[in-house]
Structures are given as structure tokens and as C-alpha cells.
N, CA, C and O atoms as a GROMACS GRO file, in nm:
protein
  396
    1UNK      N    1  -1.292  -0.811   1.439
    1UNK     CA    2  -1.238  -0.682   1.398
    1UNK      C    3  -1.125  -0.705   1.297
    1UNK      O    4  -1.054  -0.805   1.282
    2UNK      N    5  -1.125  -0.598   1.238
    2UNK     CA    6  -1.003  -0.606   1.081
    2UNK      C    7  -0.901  -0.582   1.150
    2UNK      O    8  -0.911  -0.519   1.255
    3UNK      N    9  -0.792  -0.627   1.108
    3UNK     CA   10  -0.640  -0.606   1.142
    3UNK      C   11  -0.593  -0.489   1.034
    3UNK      O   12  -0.647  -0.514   0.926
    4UNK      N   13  -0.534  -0.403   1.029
    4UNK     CA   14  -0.496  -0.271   0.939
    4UNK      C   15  -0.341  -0.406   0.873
    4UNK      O   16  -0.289  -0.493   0.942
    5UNK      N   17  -0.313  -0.376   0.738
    5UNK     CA   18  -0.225  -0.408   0.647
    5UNK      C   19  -0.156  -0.340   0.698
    5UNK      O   20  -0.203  -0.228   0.721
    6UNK      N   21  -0.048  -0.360   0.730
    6UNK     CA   22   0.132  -0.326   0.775
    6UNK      C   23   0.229  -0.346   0.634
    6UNK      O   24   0.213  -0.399   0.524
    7UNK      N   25   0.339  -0.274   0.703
    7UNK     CA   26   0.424  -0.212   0.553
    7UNK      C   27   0.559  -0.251   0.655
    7UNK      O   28   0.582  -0.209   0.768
    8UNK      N   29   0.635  -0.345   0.574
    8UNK     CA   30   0.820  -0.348   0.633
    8UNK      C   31   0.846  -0.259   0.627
    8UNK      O   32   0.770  -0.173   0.581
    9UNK      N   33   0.973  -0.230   0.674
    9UNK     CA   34   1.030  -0.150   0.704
    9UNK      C   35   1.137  -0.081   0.566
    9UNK      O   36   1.181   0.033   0.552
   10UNK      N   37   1.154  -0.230   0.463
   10UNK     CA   38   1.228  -0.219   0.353
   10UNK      C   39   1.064  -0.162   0.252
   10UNK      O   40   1.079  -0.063   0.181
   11UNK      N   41   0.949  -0.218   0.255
   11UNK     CA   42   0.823  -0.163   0.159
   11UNK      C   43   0.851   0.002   0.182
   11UNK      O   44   0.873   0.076   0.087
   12UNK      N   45   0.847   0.051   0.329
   12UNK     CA   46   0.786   0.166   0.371
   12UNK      C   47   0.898   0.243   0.277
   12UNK      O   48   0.852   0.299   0.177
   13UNK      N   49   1.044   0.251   0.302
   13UNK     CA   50   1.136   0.315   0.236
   13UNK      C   51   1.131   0.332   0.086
   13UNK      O   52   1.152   0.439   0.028
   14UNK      N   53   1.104   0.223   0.033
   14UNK     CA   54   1.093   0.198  -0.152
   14UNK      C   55   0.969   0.288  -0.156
   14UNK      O   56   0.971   0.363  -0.253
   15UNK      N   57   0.882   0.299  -0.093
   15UNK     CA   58   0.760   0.344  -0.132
   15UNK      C   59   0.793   0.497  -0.110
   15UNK      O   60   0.768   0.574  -0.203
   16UNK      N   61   0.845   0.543   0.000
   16UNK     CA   62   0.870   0.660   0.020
   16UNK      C   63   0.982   0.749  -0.075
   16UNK      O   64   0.973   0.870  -0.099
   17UNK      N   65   1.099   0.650  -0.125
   17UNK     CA   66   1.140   0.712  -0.234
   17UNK      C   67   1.068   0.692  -0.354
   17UNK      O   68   1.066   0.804  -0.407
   18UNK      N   69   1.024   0.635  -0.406
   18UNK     CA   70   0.914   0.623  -0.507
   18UNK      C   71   0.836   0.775  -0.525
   18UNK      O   72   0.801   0.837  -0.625
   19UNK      N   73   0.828   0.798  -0.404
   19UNK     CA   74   0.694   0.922  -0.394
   19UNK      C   75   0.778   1.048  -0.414
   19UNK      O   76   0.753   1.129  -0.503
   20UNK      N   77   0.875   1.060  -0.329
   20UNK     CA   78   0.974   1.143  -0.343
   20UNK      C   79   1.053   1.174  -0.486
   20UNK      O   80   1.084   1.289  -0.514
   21UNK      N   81   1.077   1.090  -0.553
   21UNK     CA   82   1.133   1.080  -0.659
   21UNK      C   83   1.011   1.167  -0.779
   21UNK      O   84   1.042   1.242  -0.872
   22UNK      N   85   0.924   1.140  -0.753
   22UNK     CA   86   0.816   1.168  -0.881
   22UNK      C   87   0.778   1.328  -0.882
   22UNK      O   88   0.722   1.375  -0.783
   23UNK      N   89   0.800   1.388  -0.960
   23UNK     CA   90   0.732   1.520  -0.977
   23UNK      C   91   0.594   1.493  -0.901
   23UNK      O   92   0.529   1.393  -0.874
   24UNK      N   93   0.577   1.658  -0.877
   24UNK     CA   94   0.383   1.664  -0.838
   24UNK      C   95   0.299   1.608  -0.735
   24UNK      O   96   0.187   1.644  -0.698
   25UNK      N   97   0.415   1.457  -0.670
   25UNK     CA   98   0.371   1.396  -0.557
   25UNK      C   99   0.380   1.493  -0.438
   25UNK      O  100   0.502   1.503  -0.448
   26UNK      N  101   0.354   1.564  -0.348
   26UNK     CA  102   0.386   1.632  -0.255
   26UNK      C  103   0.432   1.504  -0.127
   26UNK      O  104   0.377   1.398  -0.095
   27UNK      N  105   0.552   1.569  -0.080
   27UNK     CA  106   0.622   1.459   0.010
   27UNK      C  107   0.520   1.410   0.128
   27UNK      O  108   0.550   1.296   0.165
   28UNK      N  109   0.409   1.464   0.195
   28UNK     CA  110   0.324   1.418   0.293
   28UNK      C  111   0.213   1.350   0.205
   28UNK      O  112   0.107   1.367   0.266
   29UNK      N  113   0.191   1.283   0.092
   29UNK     CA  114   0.101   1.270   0.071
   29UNK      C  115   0.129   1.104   0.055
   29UNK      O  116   0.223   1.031   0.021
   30UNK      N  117  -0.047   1.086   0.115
   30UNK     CA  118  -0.072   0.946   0.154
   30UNK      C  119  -0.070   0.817   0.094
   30UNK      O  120  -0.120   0.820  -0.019
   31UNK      N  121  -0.030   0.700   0.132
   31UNK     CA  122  -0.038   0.563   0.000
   31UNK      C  123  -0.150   0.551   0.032
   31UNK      O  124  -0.178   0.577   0.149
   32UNK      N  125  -0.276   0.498  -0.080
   32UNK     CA  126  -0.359   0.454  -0.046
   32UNK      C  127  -0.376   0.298  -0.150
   32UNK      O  128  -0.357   0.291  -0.272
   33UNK      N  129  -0.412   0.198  -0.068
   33UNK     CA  130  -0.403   0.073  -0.137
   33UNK      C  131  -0.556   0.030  -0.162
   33UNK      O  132  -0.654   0.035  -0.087
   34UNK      N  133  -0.544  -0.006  -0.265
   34UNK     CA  134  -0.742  -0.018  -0.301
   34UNK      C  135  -0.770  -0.119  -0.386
   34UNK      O  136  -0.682  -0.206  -0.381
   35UNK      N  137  -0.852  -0.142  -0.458
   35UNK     CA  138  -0.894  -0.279  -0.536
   35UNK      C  139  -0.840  -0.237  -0.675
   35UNK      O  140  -0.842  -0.118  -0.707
   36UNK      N  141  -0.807  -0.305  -0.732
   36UNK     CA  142  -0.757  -0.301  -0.839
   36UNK      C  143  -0.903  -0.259  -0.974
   36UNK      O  144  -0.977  -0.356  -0.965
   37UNK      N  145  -0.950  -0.180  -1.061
   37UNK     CA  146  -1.056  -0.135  -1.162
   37UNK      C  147  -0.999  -0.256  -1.282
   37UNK      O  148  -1.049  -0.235  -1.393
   38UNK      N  149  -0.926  -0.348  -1.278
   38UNK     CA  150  -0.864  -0.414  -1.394
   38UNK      C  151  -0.961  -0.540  -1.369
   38UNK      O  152  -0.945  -0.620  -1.276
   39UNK      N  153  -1.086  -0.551  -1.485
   39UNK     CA  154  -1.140  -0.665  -1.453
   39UNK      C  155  -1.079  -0.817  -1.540
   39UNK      O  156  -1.145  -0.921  -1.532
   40UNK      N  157  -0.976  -0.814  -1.604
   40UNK     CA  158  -0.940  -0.922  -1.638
   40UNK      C  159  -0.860  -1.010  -1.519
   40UNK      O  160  -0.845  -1.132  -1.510
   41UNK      N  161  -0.807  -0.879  -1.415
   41UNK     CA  162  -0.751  -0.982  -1.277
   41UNK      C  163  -0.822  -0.962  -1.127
   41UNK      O  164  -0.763  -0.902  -1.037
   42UNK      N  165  -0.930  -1.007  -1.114
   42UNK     CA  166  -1.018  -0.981  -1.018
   42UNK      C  167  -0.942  -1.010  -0.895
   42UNK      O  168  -0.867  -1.107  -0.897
   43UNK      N  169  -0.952  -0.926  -0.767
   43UNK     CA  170  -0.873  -0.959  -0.670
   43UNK      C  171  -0.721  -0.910  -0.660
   43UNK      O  172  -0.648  -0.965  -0.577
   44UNK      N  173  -0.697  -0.864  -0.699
   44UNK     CA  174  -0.569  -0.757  -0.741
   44UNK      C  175  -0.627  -0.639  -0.687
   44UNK      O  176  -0.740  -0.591  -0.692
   45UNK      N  177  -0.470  -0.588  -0.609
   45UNK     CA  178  -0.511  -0.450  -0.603
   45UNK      C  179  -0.384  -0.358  -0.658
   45UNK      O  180  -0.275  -0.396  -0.701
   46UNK      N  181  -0.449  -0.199  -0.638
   46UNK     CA  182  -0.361  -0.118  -0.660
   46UNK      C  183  -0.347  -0.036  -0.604
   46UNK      O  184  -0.453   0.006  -0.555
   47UNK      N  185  -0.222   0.046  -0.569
   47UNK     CA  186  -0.190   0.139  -0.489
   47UNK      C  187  -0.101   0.262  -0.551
   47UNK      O  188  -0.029   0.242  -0.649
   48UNK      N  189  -0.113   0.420  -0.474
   48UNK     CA  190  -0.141   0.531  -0.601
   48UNK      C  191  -0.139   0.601  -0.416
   48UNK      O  192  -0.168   0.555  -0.305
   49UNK      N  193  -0.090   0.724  -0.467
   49UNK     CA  194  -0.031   0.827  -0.395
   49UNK      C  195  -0.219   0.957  -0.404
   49UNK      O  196  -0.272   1.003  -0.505
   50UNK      N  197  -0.254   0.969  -0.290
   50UNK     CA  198  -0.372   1.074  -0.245
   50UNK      C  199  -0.318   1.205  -0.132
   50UNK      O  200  -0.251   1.192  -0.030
   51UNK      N  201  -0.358   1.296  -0.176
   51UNK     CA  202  -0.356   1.354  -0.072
   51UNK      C  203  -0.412   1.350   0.068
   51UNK      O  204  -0.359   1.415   0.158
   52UNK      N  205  -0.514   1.276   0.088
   52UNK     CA  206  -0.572   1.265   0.232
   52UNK      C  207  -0.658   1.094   0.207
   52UNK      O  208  -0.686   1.061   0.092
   53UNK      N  209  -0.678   1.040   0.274
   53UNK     CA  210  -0.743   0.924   0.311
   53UNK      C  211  -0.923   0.970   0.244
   53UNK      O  212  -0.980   1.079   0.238
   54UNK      N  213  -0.964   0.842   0.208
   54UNK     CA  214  -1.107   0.878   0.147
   54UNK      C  215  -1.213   0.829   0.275
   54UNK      O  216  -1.181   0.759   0.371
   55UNK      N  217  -1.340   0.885   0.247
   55UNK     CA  218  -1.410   0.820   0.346
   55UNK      C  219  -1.469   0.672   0.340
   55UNK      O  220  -1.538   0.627   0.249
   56UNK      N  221  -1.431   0.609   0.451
   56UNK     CA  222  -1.431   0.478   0.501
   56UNK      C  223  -1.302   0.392   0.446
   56UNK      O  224  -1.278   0.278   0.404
   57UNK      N  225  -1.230   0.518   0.471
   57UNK     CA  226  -1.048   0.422   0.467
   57UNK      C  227  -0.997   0.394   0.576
   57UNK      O  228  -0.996   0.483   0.661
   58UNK      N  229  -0.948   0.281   0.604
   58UNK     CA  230  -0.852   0.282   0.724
   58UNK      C  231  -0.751   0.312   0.721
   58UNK      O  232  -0.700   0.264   0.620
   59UNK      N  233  -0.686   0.365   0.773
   59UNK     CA  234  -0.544   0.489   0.849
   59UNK      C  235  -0.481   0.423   0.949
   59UNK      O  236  -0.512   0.367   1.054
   60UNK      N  237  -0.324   0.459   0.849
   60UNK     CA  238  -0.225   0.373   0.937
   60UNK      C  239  -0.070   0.508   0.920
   60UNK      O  240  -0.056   0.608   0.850
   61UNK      N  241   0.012   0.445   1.018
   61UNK     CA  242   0.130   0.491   0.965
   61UNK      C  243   0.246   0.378   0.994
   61UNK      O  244   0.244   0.313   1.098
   62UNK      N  245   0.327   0.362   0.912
   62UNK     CA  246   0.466   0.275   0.918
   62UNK      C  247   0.615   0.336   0.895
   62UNK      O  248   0.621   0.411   0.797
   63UNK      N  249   0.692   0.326   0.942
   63UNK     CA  250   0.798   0.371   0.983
   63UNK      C  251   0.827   0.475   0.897
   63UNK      O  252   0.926   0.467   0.825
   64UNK      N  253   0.725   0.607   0.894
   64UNK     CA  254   0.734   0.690   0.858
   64UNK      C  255   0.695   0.754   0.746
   64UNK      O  256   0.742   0.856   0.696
   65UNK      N  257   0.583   0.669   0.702
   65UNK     CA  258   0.491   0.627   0.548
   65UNK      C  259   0.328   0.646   0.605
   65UNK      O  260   0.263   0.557   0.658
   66UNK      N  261   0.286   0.772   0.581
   66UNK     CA  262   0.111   0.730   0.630
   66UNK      C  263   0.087   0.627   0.504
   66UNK      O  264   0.166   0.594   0.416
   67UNK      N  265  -0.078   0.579   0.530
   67UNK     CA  266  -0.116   0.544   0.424
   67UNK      C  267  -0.257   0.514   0.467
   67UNK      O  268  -0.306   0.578   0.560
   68UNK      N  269  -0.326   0.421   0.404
   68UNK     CA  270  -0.446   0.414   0.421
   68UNK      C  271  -0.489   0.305   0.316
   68UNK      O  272  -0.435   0.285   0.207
   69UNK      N  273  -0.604   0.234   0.376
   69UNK     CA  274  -0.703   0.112   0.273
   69UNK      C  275  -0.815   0.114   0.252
   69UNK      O  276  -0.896   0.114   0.345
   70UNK      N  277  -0.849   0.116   0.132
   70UNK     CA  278  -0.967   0.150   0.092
   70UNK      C  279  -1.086   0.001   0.177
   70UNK      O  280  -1.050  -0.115   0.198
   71UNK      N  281  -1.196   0.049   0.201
   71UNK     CA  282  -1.288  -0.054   0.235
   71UNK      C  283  -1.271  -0.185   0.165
   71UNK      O  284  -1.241  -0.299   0.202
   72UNK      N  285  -1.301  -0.127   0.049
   72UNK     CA  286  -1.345  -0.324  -0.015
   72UNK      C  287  -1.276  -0.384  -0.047
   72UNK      O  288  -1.308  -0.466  -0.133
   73UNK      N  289  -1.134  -0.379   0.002
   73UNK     CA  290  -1.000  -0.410  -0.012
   73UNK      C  291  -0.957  -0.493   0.182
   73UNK      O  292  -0.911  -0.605   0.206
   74UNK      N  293  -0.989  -0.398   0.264
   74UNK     CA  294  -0.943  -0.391   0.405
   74UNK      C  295  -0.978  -0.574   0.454
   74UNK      O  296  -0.884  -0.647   0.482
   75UNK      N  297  -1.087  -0.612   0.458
   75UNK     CA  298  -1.098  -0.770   0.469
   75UNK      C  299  -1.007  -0.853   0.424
   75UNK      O  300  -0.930  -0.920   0.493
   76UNK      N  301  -1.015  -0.849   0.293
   76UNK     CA  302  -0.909  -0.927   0.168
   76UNK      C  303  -0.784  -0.916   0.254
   76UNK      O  304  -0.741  -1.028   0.284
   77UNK      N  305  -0.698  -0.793   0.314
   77UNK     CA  306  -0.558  -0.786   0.326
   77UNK      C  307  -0.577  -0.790   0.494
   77UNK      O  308  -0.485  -0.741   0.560
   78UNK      N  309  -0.669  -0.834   0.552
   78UNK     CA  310  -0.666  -0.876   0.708
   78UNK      C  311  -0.542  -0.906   0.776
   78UNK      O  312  -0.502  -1.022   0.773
   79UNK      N  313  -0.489  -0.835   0.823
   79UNK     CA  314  -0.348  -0.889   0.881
   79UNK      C  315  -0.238  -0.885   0.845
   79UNK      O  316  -0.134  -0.857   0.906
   80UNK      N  317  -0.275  -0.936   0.649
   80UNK     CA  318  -0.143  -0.888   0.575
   80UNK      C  319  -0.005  -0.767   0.574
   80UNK      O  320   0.008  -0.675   0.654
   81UNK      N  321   0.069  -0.794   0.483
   81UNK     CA  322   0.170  -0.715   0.517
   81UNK      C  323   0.242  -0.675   0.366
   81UNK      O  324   0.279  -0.765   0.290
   82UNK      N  325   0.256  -0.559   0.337
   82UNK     CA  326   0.281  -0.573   0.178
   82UNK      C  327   0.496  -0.582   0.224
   82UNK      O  328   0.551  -0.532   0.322
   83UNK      N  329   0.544  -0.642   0.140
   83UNK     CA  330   0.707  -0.637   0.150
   83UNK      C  331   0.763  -0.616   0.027
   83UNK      O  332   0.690  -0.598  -0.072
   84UNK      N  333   0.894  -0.615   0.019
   84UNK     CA  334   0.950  -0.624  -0.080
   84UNK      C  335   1.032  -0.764  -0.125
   84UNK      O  336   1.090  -0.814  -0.029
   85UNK      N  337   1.051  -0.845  -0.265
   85UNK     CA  338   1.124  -0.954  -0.285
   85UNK      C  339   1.194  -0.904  -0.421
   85UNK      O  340   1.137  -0.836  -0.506
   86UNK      N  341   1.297  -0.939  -0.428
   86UNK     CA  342   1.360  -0.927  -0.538
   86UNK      C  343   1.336  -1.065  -0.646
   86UNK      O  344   1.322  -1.184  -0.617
   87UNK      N  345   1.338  -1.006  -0.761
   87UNK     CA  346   1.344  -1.107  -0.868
   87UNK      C  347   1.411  -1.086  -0.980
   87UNK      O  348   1.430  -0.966  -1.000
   88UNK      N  349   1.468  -1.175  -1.083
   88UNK     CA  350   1.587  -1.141  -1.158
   88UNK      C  351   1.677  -1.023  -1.126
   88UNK      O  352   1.784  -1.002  -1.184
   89UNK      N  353   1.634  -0.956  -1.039
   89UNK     CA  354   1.739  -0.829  -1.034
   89UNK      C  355   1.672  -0.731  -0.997
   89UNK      O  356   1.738  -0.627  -0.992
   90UNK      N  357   1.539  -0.722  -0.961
   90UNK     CA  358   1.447  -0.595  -0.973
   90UNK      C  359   1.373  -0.644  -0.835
   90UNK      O  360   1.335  -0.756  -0.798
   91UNK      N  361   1.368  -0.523  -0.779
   91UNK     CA  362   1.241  -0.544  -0.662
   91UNK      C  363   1.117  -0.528  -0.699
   91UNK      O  364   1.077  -0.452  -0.787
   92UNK      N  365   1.059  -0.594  -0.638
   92UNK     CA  366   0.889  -0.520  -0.648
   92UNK      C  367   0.838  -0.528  -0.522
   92UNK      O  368   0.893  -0.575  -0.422
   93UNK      N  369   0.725  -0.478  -0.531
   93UNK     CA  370   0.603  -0.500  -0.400
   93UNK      C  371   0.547  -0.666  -0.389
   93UNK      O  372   0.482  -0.707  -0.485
   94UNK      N  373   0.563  -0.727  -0.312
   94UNK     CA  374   0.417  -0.839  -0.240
   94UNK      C  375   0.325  -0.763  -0.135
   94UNK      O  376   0.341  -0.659  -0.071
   95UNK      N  377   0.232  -0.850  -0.141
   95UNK     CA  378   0.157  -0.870  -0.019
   95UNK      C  379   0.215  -1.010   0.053
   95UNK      O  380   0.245  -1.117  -0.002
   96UNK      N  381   0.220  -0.982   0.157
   96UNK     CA  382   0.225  -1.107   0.244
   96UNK      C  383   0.092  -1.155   0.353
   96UNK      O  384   0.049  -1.102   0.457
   97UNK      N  385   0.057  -1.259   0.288
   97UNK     CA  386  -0.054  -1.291   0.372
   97UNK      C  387  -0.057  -1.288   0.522
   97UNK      O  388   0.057  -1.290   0.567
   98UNK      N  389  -0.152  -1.284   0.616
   98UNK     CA  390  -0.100  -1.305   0.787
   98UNK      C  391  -0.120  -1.423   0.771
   98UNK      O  392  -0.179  -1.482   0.681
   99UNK      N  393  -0.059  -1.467   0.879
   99UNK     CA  394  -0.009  -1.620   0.957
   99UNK      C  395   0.079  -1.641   0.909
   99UNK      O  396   0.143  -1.743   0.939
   0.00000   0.00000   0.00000
């Protein structure tokens, strides 16, 4: 069985002001993390604000962040955990692998 991708506690917040911050996002609306359409970096994904989960997404919530993973993505991030790391000065998103 798949393990659902988990979100820190520092991801869930950045992400939630992120959403908040943007015109047009409505504040309940869902992360959904999916395969990236960019075929020069295969295996990349991307993630983008939905109003509801698509069919055959898996559904999660984290400290106060729904979200959801697209299928052909959900294997790939088994266990994983997306976080935040800072670099030169700027945060961004990782994934963190499980184990």
C-alpha cells in the first residue's frame, strides 16, 4: 500500500500563505501535487492550487493545509515529505524522500 506524501509543519504554513496571498485563490482551496507536463525534466513535479481533488487523487490534510496527489505521481513520492530549506537567502520547497 502507498504511503500519502506529508507536508512539515514549516511547508504547510509557506504554502498556506502563498495561497492566501494570491488574488482569485479562494482560502479552502486544495494543493494538489502532480507530475510535472515539462518534458525536458522528466520526473519533476508540480504543484498548483484546485478547487476540489481530481478523480483518483489521494487526500490528505496537514496542519491545516488539505491537499491531494495526483495518481502518477503518488508511487514516486511514497512516504515522502515535501519541506522547506533555505538557500542563499530564499526558501523554497523540497521533497524529502522516506527513510
Amino acid at each position: 500500500m502507498i504511503s500519502l506524501l506529508t507536508l512539515t509543519p514549516t511547508a504547510a504554513s509557506m504554502l498556506s500563505n502563498a495561497r492566501e496571498s494570491q488574488d482569485g485563490i479562494p482560502n479552502d482551496a486544495t494543493l494538489r501535487v502532480a507530475g510535472s507536463a515539462d518534458a525536458e525534466q522528466p520526473g519533476t513535479i508540480s504543484i498548483g492550487f484546485v478547487d476540489q481533488p481530481l478523480d483518483g487523487d489521494q487526500s490528505g490534510d496537514a496542519h491545516g493545509l488539505s491537499y491531494c496527489v495526483a495518481p502518477e505521481v503518488a508511487e514516486q513520492l511514497d512516504g515522502a515529505a515535501i519541506d522547506v530549506q533555505s538557500a542563499d537567502g530564499e526558501a523554497r520547497l523540497v521533497v524529502v524522500p522516506a527513510g
